[in-house]
KEKE-3310 file (N, C-alpha, C; in steps of 0.2 Angstrom, whole numbers, plus 5000, padded with zeros to 4 digits):
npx = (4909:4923:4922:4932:4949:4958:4970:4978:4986:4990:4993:5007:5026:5044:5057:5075:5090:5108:5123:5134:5145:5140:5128:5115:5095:5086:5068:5058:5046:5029:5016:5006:4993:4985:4971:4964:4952:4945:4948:4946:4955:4968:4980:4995:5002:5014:5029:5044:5054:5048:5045:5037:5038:5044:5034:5025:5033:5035:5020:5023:5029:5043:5050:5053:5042:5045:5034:5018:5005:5002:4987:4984:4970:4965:4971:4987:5002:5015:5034:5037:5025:5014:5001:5001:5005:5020:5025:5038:5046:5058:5064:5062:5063:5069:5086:5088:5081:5066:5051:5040:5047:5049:5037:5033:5041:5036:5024:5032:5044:5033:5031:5022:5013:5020:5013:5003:5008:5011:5000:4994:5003:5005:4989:4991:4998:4992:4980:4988:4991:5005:5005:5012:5024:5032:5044:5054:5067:5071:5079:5074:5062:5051:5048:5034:5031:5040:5032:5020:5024:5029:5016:5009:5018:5016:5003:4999:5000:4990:4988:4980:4982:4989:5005:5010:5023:5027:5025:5024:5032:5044:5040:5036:5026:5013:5015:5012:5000:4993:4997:4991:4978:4977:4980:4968:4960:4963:4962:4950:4942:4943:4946:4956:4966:4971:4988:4994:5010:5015:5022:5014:5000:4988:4989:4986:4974:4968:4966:4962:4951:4953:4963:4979:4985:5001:5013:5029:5044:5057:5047:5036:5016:5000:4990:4979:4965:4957:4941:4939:4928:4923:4916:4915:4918:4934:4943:4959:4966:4956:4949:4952:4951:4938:4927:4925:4936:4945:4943:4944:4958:4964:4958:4967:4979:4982:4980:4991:5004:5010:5016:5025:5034:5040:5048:5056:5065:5070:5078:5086:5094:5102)
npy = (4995:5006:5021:5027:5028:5012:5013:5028:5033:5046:5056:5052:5056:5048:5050:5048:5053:5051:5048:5053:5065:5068:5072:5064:5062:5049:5048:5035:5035:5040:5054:5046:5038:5030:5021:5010:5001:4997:4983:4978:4968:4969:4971:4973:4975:4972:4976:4969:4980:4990:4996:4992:4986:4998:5007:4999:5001:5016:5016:5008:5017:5016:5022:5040:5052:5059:5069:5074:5062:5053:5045:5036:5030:5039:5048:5059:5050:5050:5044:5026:5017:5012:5004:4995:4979:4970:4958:4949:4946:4936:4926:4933:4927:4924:4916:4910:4908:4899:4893:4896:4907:4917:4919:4923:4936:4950:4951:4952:4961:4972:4972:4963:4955:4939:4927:4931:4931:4916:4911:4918:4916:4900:4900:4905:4898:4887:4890:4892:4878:4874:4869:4859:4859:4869:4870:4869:4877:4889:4881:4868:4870:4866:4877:4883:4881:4891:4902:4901:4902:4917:4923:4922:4926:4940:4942:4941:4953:4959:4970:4981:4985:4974:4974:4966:4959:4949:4937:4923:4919:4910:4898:4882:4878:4870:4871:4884:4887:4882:4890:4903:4897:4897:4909:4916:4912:4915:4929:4930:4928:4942:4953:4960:4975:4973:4976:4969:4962:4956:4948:4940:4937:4928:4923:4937:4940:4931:4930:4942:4958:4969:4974:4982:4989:4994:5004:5002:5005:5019:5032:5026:5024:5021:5010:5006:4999:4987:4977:4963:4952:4939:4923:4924:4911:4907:4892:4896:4887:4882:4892:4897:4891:4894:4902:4915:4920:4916:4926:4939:4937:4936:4950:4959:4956:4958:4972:4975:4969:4976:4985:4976:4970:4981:4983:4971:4976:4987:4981:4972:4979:4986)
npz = (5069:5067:5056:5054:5044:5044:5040:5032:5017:5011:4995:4995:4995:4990:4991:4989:4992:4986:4992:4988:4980:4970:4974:4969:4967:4969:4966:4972:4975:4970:4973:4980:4985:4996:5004:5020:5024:5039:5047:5034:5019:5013:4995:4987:4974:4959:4949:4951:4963:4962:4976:4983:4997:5000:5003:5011:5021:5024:5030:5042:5049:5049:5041:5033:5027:5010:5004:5008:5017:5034:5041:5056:5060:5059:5065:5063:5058:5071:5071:5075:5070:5083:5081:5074:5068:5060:5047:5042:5027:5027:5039:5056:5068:5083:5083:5098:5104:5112:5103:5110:5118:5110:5104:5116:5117:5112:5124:5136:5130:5134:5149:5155:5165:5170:5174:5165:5154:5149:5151:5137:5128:5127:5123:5110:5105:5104:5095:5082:5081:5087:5099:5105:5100:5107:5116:5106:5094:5082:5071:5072:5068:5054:5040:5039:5052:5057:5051:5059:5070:5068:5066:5076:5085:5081:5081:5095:5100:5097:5087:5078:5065:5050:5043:5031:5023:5010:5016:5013:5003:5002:5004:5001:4989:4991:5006:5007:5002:5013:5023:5018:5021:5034:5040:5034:5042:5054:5053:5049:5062:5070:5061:5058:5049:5034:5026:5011:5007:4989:4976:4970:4958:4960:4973:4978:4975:4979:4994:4996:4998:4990:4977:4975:4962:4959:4949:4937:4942:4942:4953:4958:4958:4961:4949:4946:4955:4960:4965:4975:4973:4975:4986:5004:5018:5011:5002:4997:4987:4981:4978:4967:4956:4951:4939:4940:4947:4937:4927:4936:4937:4925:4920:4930:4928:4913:4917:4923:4917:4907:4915:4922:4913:4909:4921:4923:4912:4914:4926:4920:4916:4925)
capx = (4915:4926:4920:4939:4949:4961:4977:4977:4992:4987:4999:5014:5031:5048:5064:5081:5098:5113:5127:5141:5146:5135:5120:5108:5091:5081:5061:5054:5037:5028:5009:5002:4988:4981:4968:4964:4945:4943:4943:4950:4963:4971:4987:4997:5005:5018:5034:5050:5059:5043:5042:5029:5039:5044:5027:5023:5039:5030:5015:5026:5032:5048:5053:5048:5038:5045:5027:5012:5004:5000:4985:4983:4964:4960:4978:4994:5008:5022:5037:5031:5016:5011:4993:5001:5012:5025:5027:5043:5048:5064:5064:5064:5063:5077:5089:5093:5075:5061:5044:5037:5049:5047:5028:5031:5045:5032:5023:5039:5045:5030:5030:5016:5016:5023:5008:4998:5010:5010:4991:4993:5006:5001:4982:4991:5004:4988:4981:4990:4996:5013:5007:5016:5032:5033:5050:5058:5071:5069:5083:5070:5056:5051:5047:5029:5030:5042:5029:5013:5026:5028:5009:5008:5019:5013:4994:4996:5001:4983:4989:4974:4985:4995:5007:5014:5028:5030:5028:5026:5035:5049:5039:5034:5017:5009:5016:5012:4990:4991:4998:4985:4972:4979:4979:4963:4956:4965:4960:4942:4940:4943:4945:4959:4964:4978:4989:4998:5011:5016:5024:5009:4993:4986:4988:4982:4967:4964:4966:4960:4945:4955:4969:4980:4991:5007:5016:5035:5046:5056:5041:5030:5010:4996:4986:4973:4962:4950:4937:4937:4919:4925:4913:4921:4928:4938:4951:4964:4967:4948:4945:4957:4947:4931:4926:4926:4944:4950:4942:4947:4964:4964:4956:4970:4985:4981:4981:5000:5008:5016:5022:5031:5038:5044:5051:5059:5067:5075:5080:5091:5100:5106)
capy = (4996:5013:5025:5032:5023:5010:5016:5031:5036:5052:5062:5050:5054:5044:5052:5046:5057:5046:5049:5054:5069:5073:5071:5063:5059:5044:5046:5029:5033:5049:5055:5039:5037:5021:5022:5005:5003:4996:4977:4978:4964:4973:4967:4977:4969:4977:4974:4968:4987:4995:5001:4989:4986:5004:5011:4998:5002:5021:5014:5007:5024:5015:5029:5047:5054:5068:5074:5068:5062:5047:5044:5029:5029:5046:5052:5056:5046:5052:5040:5021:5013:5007:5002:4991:4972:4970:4953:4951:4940:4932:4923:4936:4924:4923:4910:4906:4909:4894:4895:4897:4913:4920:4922:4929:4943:4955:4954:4953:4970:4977:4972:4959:4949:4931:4923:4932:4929:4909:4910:4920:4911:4895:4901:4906:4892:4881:4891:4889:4871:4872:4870:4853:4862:4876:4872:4870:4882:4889:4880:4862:4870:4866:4883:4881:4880:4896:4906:4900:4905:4923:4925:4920:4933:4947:4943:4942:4958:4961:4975:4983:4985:4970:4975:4958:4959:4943:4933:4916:4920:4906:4891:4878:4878:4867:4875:4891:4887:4879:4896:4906:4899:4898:4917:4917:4910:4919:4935:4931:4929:4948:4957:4966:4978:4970:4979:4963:4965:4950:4948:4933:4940:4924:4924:4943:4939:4925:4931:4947:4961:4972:4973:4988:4987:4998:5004:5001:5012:5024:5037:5020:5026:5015:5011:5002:4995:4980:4975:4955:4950:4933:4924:4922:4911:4904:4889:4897:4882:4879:4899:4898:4885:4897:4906:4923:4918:4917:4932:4943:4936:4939:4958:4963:4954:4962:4980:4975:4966:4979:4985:4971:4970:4988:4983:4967:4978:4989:4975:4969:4985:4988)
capz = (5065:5066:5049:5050:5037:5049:5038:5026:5018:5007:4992:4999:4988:4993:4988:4992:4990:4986:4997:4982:4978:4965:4977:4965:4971:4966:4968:4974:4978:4968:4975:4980:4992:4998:5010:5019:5029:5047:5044:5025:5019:5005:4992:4984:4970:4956:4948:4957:4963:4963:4980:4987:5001:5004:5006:5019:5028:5026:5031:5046:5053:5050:5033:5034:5016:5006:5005:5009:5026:5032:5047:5058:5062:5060:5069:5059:5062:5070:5074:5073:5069:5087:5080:5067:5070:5055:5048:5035:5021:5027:5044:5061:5074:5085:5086:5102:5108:5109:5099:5118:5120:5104:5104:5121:5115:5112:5129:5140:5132:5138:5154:5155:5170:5168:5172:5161:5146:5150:5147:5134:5122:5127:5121:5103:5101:5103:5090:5077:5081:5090:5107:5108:5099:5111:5117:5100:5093:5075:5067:5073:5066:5048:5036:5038:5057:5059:5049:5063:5076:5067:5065:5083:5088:5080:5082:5100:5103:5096:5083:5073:5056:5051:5036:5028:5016:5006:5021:5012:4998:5003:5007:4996:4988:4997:5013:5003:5002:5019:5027:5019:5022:5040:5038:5032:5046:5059:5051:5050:5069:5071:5056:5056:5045:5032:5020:5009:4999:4986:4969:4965:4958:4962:4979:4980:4971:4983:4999:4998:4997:4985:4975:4971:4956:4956:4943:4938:4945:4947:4952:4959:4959:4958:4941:4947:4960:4959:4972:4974:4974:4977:4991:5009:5018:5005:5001:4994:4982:4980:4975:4960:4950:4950:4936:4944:4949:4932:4926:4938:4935:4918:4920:4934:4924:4907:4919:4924:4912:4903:4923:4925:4906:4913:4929:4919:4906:4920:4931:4917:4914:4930)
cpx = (4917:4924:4927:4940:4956:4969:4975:4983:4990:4994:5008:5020:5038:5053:5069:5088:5103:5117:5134:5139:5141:5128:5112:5103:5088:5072:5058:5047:5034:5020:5004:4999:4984:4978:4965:4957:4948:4942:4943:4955:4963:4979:4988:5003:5007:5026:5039:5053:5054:5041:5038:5032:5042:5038:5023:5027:5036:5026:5017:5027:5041:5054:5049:5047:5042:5041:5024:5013:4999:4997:4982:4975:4962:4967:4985:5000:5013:5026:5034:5024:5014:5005:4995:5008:5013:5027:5035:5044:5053:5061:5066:5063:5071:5080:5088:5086:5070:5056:5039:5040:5049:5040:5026:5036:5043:5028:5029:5042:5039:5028:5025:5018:5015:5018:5002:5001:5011:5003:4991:4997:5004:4994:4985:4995:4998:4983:4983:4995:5003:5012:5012:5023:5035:5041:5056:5062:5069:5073:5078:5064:5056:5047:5040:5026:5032:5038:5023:5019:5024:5022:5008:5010:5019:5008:4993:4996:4995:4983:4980:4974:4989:4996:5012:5017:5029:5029:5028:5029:5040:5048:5036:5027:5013:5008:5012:5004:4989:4991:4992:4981:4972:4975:4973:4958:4957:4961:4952:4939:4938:4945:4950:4962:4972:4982:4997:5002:5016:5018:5017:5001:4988:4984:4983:4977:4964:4963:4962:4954:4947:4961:4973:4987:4995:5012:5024:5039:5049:5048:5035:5022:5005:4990:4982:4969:4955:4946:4938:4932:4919:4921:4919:4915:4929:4945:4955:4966:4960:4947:4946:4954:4940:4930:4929:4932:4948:4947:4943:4954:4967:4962:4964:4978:4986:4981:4990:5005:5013:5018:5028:5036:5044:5051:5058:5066:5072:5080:5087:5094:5104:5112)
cpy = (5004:5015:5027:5027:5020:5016:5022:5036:5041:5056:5059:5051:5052:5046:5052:5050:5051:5051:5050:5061:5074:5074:5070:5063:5053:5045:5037:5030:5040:5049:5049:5040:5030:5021:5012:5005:4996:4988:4975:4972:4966:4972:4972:4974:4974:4973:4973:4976:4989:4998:4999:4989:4992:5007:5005:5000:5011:5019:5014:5012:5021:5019:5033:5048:5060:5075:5069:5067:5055:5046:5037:5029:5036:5051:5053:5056:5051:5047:5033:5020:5009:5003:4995:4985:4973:4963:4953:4945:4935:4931:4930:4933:4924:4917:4906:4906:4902:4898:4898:4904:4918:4925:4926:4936:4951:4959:4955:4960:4974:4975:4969:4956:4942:4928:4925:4930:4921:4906:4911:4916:4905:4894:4903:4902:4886:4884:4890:4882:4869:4871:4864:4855:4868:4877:4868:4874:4882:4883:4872:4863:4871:4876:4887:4885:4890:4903:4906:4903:4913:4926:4925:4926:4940:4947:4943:4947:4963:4969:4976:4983:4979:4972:4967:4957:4954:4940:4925:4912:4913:4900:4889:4877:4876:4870:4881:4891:4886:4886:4901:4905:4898:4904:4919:4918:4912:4926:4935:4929:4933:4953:4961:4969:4974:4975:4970:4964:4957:4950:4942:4937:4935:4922:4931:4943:4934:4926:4939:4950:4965:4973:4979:4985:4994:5000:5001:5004:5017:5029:5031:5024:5020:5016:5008:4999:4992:4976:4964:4955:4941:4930:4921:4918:4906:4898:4892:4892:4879:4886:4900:4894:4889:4902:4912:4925:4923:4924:4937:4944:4938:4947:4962:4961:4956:4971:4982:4972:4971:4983:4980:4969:4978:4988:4977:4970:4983:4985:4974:4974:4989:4985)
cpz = (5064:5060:5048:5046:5045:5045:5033:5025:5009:5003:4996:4992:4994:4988:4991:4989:4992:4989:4994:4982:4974:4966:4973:4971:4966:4971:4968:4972:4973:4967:4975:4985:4991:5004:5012:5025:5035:5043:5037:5024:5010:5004:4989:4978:4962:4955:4953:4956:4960:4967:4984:4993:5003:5008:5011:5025:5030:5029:5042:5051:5051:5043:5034:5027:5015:5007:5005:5018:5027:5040:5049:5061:5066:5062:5064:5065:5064:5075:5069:5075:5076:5088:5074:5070:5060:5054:5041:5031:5024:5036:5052:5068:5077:5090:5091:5107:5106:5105:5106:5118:5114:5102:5111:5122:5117:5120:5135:5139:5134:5146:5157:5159:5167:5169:5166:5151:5144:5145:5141:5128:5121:5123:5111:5100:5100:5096:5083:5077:5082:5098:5108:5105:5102:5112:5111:5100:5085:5071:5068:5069:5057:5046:5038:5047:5060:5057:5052:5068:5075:5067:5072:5087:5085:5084:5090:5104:5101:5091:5079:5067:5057:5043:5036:5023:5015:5009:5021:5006:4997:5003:4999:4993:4990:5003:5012:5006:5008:5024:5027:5021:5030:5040:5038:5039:5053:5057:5052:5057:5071:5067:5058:5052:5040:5026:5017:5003:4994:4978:4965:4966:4962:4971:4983:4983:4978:4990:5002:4996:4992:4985:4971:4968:4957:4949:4943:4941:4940:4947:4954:4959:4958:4951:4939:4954:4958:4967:4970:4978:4976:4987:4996:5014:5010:5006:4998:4988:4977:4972:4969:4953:4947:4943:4935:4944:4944:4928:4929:4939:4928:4915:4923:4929:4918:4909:4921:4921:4908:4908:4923:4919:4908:4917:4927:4916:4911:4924:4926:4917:4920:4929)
residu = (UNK:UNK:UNK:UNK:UNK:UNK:UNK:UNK:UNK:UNK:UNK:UNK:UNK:UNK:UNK:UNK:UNK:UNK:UNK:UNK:UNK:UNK:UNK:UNK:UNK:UNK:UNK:UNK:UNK:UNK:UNK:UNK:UNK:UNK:UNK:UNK:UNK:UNK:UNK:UNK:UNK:UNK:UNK:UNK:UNK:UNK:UNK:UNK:UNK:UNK:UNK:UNK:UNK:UNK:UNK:UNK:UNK:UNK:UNK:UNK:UNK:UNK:UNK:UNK:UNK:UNK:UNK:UNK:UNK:UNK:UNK:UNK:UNK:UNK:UNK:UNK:UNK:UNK:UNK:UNK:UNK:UNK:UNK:UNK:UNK:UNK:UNK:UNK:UNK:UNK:UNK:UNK:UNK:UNK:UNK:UNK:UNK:UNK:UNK:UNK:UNK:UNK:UNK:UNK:UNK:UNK:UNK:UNK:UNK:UNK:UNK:UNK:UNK:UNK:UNK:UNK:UNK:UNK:UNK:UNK:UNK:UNK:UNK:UNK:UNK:UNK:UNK:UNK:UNK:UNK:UNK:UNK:UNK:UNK:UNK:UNK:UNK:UNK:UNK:UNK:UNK:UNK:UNK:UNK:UNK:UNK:UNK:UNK:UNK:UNK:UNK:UNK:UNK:UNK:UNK:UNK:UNK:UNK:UNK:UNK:UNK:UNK:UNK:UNK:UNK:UNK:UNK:UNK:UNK:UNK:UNK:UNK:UNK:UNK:UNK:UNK:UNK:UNK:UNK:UNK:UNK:UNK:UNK:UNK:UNK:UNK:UNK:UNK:UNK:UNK:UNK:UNK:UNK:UNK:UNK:UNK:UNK:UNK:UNK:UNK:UNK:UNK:UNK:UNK:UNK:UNK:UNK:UNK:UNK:UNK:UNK:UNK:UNK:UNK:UNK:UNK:UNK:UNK:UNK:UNK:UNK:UNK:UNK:UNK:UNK:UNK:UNK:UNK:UNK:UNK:UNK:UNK:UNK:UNK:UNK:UNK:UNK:UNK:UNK:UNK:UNK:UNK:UNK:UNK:UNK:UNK:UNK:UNK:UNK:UNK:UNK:UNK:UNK:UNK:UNK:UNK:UNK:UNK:UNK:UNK:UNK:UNK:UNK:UNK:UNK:UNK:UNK:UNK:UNK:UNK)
# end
């Protein structure tokens, strides 16, 4: 395993100038660094409008920093993150594409010969239990199903960083525990390196190696990290019931609760 750190985003601040007259600025982000190891699945968890999902999009190459520097295994980023697949909250499947051409998006923009992309979707639609819905279209496939597709076509463009914003934030509980420990289990084939970001401690906690707490905003930082010592692998719905669980549910919740009292309290006053 590599000693660099897979992601490391070091002294990052995220400042946005309003486009009026009196050219405020609003700080988003201010001196955050998050470094994330080779083979790490790390959550990043914090108030609504705190910036969780900016600093992935930093992360991404897809926002430039203020200040601050941010290297992908050992190299700083310039441009985007071609080391890193990007999964997102809301549905980016397209329309009018099957689950078959979906999963193979990826390798068609790069030029992959067609027999080699047959093999290869084929080999991750059976993975995650679509090969017999291949030639579906999203608007066919249940919630559940659109979210093994996405995982499909990220993971088969074999990214080294996967950042994943909210990505089953929409689905129904059940659907919710069944995903991750999908996830789970795709991730522990080959370790790649994860940066997760989720409004549910619960989830964090359960799927992850360590957990960083951000603050409220404006001025996001973080104001805590916790290892999960939690054994692996893990049910997701299993893990929750353990001792360990609720103790380290009850330490990282009592370090954010007055964040999200924060973030609440703003929220309303917009």
């Amino acid at each position: 395993m590599s000693l660099k750190p897979a992601l490391d985003l070091s002294g990052i601040t995220v400042t946005f100038v309003a486009g009026d007259a009196d050219s405020k600025t609003y700080t988003a982000i201010r001196d955050t660094t998050l470094t994330v190891a080779a083979g790490e699945f790390v959550s990043v968890v914090g108030p609504t409008g705190c910036g969780k999902s900016t600093l992935l999009n930093i992360a991404a190459g897809l926002l430039e920093t203020s200040a601050g520097e941010v290297r992908v295994l050992g190299e700083p980023l310039a441009g985007i993150n071609r080391q890193a697949g990007y999964m997102f909250q809301s549905d980016a499947l397209l329309p009018w594409l099957s689950a078959f051409d979906n999963v193979a998006l990826g390798l068609r923009y790069r030029g992959v010969d067609e027999a080699a992309v047959h093999e290869r979707v084929d080999a991750w639609l059976s993975r995650v239990g679509l090969q017999a819905h291949a030639g579906r279209y999203p608007h066919q496939l249940s919630g559940g199903m659109k979210k093994r597709v996405a995982l499909a076509q990220m993971l088969i463009l074999d990214p080294k960083i996967l950042l994943m914003d909210e990505p089953f934030s929409a689905l129904d509980i059940q659907t919710r525990q069944l995903m991750e420990n999908e996830l789970l289990e795709l991730w522990s084939a080959d370790r790649k390196s994860v940066v997760f970001i989720t409004h549910d401690l619960e989830e964090a906690i359960a799927l992850s190696d360590r957990v960083v707490v951000l603050s409220a905003g404006p001025a996001t930082r973080p104001i805590g990290e916790y290892t999960i010592d939690l054994p692996r692998p893990r049910d997701v719905a299993e893990i929750r019931m353990t001792p360990r669980f609720v103790q380290l549910h009850t330490e990282i919740w009592h370090a954010m609760k007055d964040e999200v009292l924060k973030g609440y309290a703003q929220t309303a006053l917009r």
